[in-house]
Structures are given as C-alpha cells and as structure tokens.
C-alpha positions as a Markdown table, in Angstrom:
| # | Residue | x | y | z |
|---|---|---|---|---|
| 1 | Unk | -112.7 | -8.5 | 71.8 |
| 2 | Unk | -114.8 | -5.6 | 73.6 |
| 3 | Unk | -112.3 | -4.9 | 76.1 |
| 4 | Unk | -109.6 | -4.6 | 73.3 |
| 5 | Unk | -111.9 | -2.0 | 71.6 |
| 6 | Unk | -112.2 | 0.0 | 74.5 |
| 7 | Unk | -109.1 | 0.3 | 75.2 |
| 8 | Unk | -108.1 | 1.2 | 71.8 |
| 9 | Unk | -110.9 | 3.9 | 72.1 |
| 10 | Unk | -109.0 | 5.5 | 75.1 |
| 11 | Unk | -105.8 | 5.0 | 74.1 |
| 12 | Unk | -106.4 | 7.4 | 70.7 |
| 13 | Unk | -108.7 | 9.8 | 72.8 |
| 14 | Unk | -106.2 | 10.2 | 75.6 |
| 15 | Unk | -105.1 | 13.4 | 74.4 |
| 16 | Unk | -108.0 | 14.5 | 74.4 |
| 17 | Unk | -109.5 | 13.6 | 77.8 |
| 18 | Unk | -107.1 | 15.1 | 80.1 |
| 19 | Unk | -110.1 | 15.4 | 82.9 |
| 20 | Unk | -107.5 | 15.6 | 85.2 |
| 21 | Unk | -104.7 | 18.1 | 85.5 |
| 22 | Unk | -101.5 | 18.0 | 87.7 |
| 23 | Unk | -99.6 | 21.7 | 88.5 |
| 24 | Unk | -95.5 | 21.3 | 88.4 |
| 25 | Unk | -93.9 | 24.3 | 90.1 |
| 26 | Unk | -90.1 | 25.1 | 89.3 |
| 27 | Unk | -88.2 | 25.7 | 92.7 |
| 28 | Unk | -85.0 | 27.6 | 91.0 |
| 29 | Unk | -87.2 | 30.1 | 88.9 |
| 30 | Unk | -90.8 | 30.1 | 89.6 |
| 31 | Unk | -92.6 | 29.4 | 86.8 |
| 32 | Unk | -95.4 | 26.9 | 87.0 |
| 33 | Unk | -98.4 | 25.2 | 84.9 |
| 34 | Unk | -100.2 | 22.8 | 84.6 |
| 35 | Unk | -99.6 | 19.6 | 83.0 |
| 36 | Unk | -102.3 | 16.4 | 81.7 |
| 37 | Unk | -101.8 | 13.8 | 85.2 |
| 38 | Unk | -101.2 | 11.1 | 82.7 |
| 39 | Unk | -98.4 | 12.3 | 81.5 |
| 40 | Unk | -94.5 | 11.2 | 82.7 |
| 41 | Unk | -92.4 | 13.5 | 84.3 |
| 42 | Unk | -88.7 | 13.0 | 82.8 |
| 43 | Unk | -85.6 | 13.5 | 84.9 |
| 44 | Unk | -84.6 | 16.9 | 86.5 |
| 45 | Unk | -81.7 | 18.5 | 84.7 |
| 46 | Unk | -78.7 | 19.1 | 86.1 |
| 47 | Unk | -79.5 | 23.3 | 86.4 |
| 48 | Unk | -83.3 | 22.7 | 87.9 |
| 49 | Unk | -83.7 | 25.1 | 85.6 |
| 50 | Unk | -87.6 | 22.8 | 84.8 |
| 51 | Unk | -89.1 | 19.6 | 83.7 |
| 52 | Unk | -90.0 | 17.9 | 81.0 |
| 53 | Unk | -93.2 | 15.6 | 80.7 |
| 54 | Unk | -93.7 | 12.9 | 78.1 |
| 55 | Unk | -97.4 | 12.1 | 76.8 |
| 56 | Unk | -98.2 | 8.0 | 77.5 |
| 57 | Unk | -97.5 | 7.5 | 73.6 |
| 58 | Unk | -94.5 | 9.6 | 73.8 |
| 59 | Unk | -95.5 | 11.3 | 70.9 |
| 60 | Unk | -96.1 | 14.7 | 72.6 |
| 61 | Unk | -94.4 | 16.6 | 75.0 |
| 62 | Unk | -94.3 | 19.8 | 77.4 |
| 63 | Unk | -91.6 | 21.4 | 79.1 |
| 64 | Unk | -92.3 | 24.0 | 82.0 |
| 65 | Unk | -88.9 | 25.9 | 83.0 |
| 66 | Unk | -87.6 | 29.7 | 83.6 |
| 67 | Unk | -83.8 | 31.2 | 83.1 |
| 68 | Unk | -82.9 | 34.6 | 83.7 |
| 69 | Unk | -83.0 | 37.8 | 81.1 |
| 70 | Unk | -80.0 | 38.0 | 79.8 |
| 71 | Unk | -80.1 | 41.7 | 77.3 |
| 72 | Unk | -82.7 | 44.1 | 77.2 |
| 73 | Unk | -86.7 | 43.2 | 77.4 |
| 74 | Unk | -86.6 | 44.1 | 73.7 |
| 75 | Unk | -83.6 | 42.1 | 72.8 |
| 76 | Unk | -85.2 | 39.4 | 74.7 |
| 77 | Unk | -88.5 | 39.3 | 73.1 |
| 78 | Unk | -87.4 | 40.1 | 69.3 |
| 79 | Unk | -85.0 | 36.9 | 70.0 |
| 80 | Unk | -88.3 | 35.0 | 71.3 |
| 81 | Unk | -90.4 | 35.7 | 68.9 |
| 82 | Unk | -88.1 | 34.1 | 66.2 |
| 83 | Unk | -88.5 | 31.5 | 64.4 |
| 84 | Unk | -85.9 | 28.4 | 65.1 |
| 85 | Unk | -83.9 | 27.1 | 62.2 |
| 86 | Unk | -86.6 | 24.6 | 60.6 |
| 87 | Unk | -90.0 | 26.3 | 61.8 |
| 88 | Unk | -92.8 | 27.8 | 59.9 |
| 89 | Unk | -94.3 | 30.2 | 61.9 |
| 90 | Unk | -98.6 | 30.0 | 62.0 |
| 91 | Unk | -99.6 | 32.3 | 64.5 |
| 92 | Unk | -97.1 | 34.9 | 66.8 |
| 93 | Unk | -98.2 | 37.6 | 69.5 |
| 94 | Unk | -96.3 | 39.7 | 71.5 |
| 95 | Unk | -97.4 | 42.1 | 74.3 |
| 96 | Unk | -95.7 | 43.7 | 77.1 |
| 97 | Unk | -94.4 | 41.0 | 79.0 |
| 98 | Unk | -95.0 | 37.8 | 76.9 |
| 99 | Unk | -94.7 | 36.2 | 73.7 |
| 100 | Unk | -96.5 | 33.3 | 71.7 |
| 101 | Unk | -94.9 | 31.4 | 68.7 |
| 102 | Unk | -96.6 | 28.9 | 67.1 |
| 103 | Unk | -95.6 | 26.4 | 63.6 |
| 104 | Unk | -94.4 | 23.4 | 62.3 |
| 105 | Unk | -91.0 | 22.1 | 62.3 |
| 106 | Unk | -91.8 | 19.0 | 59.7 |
| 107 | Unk | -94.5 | 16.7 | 60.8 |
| 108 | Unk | -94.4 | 18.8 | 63.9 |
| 109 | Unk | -96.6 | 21.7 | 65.8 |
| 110 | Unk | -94.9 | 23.3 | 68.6 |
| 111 | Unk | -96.1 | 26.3 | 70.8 |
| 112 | Unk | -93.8 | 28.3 | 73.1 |
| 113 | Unk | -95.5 | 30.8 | 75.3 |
| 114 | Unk | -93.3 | 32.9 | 77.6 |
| 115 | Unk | -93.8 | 35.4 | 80.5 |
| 116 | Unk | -91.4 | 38.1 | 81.5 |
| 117 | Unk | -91.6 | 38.4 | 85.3 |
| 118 | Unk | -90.0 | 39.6 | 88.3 |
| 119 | Unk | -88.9 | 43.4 | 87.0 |
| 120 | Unk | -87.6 | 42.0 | 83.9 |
| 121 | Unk | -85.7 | 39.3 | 85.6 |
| 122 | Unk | -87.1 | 35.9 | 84.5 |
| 123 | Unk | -88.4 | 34.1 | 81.7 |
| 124 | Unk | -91.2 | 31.9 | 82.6 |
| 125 | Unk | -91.6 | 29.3 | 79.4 |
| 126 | Unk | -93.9 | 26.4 | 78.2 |
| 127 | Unk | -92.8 | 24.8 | 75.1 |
| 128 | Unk | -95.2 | 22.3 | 73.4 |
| 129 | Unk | -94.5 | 19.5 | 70.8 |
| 130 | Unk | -97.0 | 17.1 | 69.2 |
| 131 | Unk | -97.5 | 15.2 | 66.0 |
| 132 | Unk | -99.2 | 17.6 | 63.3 |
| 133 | Unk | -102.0 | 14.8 | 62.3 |
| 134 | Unk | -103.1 | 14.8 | 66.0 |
| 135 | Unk | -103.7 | 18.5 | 66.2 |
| 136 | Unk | -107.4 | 18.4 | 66.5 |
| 137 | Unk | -106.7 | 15.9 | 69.8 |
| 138 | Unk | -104.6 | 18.5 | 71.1 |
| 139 | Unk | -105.9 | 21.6 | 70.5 |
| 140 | Unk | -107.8 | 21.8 | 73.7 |
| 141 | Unk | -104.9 | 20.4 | 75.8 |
| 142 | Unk | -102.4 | 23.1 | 74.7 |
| 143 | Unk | -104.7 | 25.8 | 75.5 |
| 144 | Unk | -105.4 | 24.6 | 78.9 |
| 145 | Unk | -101.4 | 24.2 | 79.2 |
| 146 | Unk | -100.6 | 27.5 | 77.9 |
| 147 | Unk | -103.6 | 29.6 | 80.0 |
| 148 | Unk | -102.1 | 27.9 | 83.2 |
| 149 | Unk | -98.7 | 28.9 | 82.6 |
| 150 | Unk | -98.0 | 31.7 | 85.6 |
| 151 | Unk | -94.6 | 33.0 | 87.0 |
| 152 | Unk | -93.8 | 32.7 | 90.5 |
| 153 | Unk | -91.4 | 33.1 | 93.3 |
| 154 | Unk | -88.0 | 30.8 | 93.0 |
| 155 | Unk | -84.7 | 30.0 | 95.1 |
| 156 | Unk | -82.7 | 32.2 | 92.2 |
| 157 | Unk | -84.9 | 35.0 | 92.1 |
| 158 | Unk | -84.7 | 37.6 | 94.2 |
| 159 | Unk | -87.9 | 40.3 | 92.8 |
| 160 | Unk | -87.8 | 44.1 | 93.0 |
C-alpha cells in the first residue's frame, strides 16, 4: 500500500520535478532547448525541420523546431504574434527579434516563444501545450523550457 502511494505521489508531481533536463539540437535549422529527460521524443518528421516530445502522461507536450523567414521581419512577427483560430490570448511580447504568445485553446494553455536569427533568416520556435488545471505543476517547467530556447548553426542555414 505505501509503495502504491509513493508512486502515486511522483506520478502527479512529475511535472513538477524535472531535476533533470536533456538539450535537443535541430541539425537542419539550429534551434535548440532544453527539454524535462523524462519526457519521449516522438518521430523525426519527414523535413527535420524539429521534434516533438511527449510528457510520461502524454498530457503535455513541447516541440523545439526552426523554418526559414518567409516575408519581411515585420510581416513575420505581426503573423506570430497572432492568435490561432480557437485561442485566447493571456499574455504577448514582442521585441526586436522574438515574440511570446501565451492563452488557452479550451481546456488548454499553450506558449510559443520564437527567435529570429541568422540576419533575419530563421525562426527558432518552442511551442508548449499542457492541461489548464495542471498549470501550477507546469509553470516552472515552461519557463525553464522557454529561457533555454537559443538559435544556432544548422545544415540549411547558411548566416551573414
């Protein structure tokens, strides 16, 4: 019956307890971040364009990935800091060469964070899902996430 209860206790503070941290690094654009090492990494899309990574309950998720700029840095960060069809924007930022965006879509927070890099080149992104009724679990988890995102050096990218 105790072991039951303790593993019930770190099964709902999992979230929470991320003492360890694993960094993914995306080959074709650069952008990396760290990610809770509990956490699955799901299969590499067909563009390596970044990963997704499943929580152990598969009730939250991250996804770490870059693409190219497309229009102007403007364009590009007016379209970012948008909300999707669904969302309720909480909290938004923008500065020179990144944006936050953060809501509910339902029952559901999400976070984006992305960097402009590379002479206005590449988007470096995190995008964050988890259950609104957990938020307090996850609050800590998504900052860490967030402050690790950083842009680097890919295969595709060729910086100025």
């Amino acid at each position: 019956m105790a072991a039951r209860f303790a593993l019930a206790l770190v099964l709902l503070a999992g979230p929470a307890l991320a003492d360890s941290w694993r960094s993914y690094h995306n080959d074709r654009f650069g952008p990396t971040a760290d990610y809770p090492a509990g956490w699955t990494m799901e299969p590499e899309p067909e563009n390596n364009d970044g990963r997704r990574f499943a929580s152990p309950d598969g009730d939250a998720s991250v996804s770490i990935y870059g693409h190219f700029a497309l229009d102007s840095r403007e364009e590009e960060m007016a379209r970012k800091a948008e909300a999707d069809e669904g969302e309720t924007v909480a909290y938004s930022a923008k500065r020179a060469n990144w944006v936050v965006l953060s809501g509910t879509r339902g029952d559901r927070i999400f976070y984006r964070k992305a960097l402009l890099s590379c002479g206005d080149q590449v988007w470096n992104n995190i995008s964050i899902e988890y259950p609104a009724q957990d938020k307090a679990k996850y609050d800590k988890l998504v900052a860490h996430m967030a402050a690790s995102l950083r842009p680097g050096i890919g295969y595709n990218i060729t910086c100025k």
